[in-house]
Structure formats: C-alpha cells, structure tokens
N, C-alpha and C positions, 0 to 999 in steps of 0.2 A: 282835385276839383274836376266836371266832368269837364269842363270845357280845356282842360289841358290832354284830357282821354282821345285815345283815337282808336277807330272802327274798324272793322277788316270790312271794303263793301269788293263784292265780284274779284278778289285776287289782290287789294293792293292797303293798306292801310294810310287812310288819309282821318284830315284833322277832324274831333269832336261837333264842328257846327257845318262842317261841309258833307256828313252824313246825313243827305236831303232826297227827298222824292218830288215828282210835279204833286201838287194836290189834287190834281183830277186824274193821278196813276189808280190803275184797277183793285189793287190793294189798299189804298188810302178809301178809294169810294165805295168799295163792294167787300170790304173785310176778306180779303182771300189768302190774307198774310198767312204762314204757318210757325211754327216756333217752339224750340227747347229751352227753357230757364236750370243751369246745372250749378249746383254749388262745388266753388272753388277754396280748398283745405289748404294753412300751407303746414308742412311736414319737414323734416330731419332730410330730407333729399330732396326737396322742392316741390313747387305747387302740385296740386294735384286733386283733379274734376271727380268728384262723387259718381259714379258710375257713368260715366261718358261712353262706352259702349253700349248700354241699352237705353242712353235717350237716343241716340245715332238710330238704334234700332228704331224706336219709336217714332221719331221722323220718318224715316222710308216708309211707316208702317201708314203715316197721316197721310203722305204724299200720295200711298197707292186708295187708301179711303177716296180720297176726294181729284182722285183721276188727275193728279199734278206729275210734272214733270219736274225733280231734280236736277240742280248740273252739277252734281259733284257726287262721286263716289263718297261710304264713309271714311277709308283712310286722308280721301283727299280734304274730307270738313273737319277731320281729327288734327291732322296739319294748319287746319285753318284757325282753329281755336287753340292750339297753343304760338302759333303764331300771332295772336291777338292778346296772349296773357303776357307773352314776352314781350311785345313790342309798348304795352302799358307798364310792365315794372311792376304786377301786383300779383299779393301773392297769397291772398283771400276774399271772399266775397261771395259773387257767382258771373256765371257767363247766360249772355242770351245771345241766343242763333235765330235767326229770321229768314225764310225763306217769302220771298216776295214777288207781287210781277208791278213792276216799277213804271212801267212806261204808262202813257196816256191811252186809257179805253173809256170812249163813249159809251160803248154799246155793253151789254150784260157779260157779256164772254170774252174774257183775257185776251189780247192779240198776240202775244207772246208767248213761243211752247215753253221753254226752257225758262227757269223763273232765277229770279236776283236774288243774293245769298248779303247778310250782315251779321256781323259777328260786334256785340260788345262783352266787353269787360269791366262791371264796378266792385269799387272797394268802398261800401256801402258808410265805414266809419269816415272815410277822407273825402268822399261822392255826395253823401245824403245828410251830409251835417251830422255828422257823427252820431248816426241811425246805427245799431246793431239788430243784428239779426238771431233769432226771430224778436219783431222788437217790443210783445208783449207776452211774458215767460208765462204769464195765467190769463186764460180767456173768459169772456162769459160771452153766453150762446143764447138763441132765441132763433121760435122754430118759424118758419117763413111760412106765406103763402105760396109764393114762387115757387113754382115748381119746376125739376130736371127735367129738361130737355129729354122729349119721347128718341130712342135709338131708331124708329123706324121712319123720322122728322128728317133727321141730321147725324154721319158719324159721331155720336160722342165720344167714340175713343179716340178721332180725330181731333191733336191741340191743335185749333182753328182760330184766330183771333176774335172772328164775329161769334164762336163760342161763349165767347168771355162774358157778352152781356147778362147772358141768363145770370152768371155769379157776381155782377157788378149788382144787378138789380137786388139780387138775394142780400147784398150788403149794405144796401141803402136800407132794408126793409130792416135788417137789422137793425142798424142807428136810428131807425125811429123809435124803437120798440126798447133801447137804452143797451143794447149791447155792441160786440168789437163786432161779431161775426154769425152770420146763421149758418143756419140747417135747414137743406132741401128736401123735400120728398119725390119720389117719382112719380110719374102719372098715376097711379096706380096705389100711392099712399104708403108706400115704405120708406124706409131711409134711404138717400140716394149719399149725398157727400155736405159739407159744409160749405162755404160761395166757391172757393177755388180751394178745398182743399179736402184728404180723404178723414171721414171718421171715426175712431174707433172707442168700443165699449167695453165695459170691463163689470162683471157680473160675477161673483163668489170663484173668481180667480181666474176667471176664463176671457179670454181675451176676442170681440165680438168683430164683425165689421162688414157691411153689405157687399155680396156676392158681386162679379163681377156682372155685366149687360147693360144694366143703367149707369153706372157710372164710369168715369176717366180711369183707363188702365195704369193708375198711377205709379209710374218708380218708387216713391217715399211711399207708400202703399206696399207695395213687394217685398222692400228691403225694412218694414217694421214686421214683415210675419215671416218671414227669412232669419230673421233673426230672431223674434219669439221663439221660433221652432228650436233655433239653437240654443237658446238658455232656459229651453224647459218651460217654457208657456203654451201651455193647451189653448189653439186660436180657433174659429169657426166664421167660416163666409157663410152668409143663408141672406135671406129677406129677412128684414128685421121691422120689425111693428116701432112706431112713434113710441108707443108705452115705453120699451126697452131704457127712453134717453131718461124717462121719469125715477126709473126701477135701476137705476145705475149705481156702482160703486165707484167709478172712475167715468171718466172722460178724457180726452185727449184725441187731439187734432194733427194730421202729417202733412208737410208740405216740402216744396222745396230749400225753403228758408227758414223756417220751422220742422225742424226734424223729426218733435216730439214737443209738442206746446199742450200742458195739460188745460183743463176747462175748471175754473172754482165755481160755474155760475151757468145752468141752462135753467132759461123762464126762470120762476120763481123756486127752482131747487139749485141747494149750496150742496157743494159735494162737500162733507167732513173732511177727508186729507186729501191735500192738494200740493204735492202729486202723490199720487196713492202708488202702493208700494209696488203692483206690477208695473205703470208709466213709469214710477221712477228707475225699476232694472232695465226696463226697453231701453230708455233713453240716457242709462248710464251707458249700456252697450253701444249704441251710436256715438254716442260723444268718444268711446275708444276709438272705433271703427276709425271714424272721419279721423283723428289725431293719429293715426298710422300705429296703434298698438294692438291689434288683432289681429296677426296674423291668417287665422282662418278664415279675413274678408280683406284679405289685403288687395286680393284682383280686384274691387271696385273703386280704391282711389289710382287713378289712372294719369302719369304722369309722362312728361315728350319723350319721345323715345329715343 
C-alpha cells in the first residue's frame, strides 16, 4: 500500500504521508517541478531500472533547458534511487524522481538556487489496487484539436511538469470524443506525439514515426527504433501528414509504462490485426530486453552496483 511506501526527499528516506511541500512552494504554484518516470524490471539478479542512465541524462539535459540548478551529480541520484528501491522491498513497477524547489515563493522567480530532489518507488499491482501496467494492452485513438506545444513557446524536450497540461488537455479531448487517448499535431499540422506518449506507424512494413524538434526526446521512443534496427525493421523519422494515421497498417503507442501498446481503433478506422505482425516482433523484443534475456541490450537494465 502507498501509505506503508516511503520516499527518498533531499538524502534521507522518510514516511509515505510526511512526503509534503508548503502549498504556496514555487513548484506547487508555478509548475517548475522537473521529473524522470523509469521502469523497474525484476530479473535473476535483482531489480533493475530500464535504462536509468539516459533518463539521468535526460534530466541534466531539462535542468540545463530551463536554466535549473541540480544538487546532485548523476552517480549521486543513481545511489539515490536505488537506495529508495531497497529501502521499499520492491522489485517491479517504476520509479519517479522529482526535482523541485520546495520552499515558499511569492514572487514569479524561485528563491532558491539549488532545488529539492524526491524519489518514489510503486509496485503499481500492491500500490494502485492491483493496476498492471500498461493497463490497457489495445488502445483506441482520436485525433485532437490540441495542439503541441510550439518549441520556440517552451523547451519541449524539457520533462517539465506545467508540460503535462498540453497532454492532460489532449486526453480530456479524447474521452469526449469516446476514446483512451489522442493524438496531437504540431503547430504546423503534422503528427506531433500521442497526450504523453510517442507514436508510431507502420505502413507496408516500414516502421514510421515523427522526426525529432516538435516532440519529447523520448527514451521509449529511442529504445523502439534501437531495437527495430536490430531485428531488421526498416524505420523512418520525417514529418508525417494526419492522412498517414488513416492509411495505416498498424499503430502502436510507446511509453514509459506501456512499452509497446498497439492501437485496435483511431477515429472511425479498425486496424484488421491487432497487433500486427511488425508491433508484435518490437514488442516481443522488449518484453526479452526488459526480462534480462538479450544479451545485446543488457547495458540498459541497470542494476546497484
């Protein structure tokens, strides 16, 4: 349960409900929180975070975007999250890391250089009422009004909290419209990403998926065409036209928690096989990965040292 869970905050692991901030802290009122969500595998040698070196990277990467200040080197926050997997006992699920500035700011601008670090850990079966992940194996999509956040607005390769709303809004607009999840376009009218997560298409065997600039430089994103590449799937980054989602063979969506979640359903087109046959070798290949039998991607499940 979460409330038996406890937190890593600033160095020390204290209990589930004493993981608090003031409500008129800078983050709480001005969204300036930053954040990695990493899934945690367990394996034949113990837990072990899906590539916890390049979201590490990818944090430093948000923090230097949006002119933050870290306090913690990456071996020192690599220490910190598995000190936070050990001191909870779990040994799947995922981890989220929050870097934050905690204290009370009236004014528009953080008073604090150096920001507050939180680390949780759930086990999403014994945490979320026995929720698995990802927790619906077939999606259906519907294409939004909402559009991506323009890159020249906002870093959007920065995971920003106040980020999120663009893909909260994209998911409301969905459930009106009778589906789990949309699809955003960018300013500009291509395909951008799904609310929060990357999308990809599949076209007379060819594995599709919008160029990086408008969208989140996603890990689950890298490591589905990292891996195409290795089992012989011819991929292509470009700007992709709306028609494409119509003109589809496949669909499928990547995410943290969803590694590989095919789509049976965008608008009013059924995809025939669902998962169609290249989703289904991606995402048998990931299901090895993460389970520790691939050797040739074993440096990404990353366990204490």
């Amino acid at each position: 349960m979460l409330k038996d869970r406890k937190m890593y905050i600033n160095g020390q692991l204290v209990p589930w409900a004493s993981a608090t901030v003031h409500l008129m802290s800078h983050s709480f009122c001005r969204g300036s929180a930053i954040f990695e969500v990493m899934s945690l595998h367990k394996t034949t040698t113990g837990p072990a975070v899906f590539r916890l070196d390049e979201n590490l990277k990818r944090l430093k990467r948000t923090a230097a975007l949006l002119k933050m200040t870290l306090p913690m080197s990456s071996e020192d926050f690599k220490r910190a999250v598995f000190e936070t997997i050990r001191g909870n006992r779990v040994e799947s699920g995922f981890v989220k890391l929050m870097c934050y500035y905690g204290t009370v700011a009236i004014r528009v601008m953080p008073n604090q250089k150096t920001m507050d670090t939180c680390i949780a850990v759930i086990d999403p079966e014994t945490d979320m009422e026995g929720e698995k992940l990802p927790a619906r194996p077939e999606l259906t999509l519907a294409l939004c009004k909402v559009r991506k956040l323009h890159p020249e607005t906002i870093p959007i390769e920065a995971k920003a909290a106040a980020n999120y709303l663009n893909g909260i809004l994209s998911r409301k607009e969905a459930a009106e419209k009778g589906a789990e999840m949309g699809v955003m376009l960018d300013t500009q009218g291509f395909i951008a990403e799904g609310s929060t997560e990357s999308i990809f298409i599949v076209k007379g065997g060819i594995l599709y998926t919008p160029s990086l600039g408008t969208v989140l430089r996603s890990i689950s994103r890298k490591s589905v065409l990292e891996v195409a590449e290795a089992i012989g799937i011819r991929s292509v980054e470009k700007r992709l036209s709306p028609d494409m989602l119509f003109e589809a063979d496949e669909i499928f969506l990547s995410s943290t928690g969803g590694k590989v979640q095919p789509v049976k359903r965008f608008e009013d087109k059924q995809l025939e096989e669902v998962p169609g046959p290249v989703t289904r070798k991606i995402k048998k290949a990931l299901d090895n990965i993460v389970a520790g039998n691939d050797p040739r991607f074993s440096h990404w499940l990353v366990r204490e040292a």
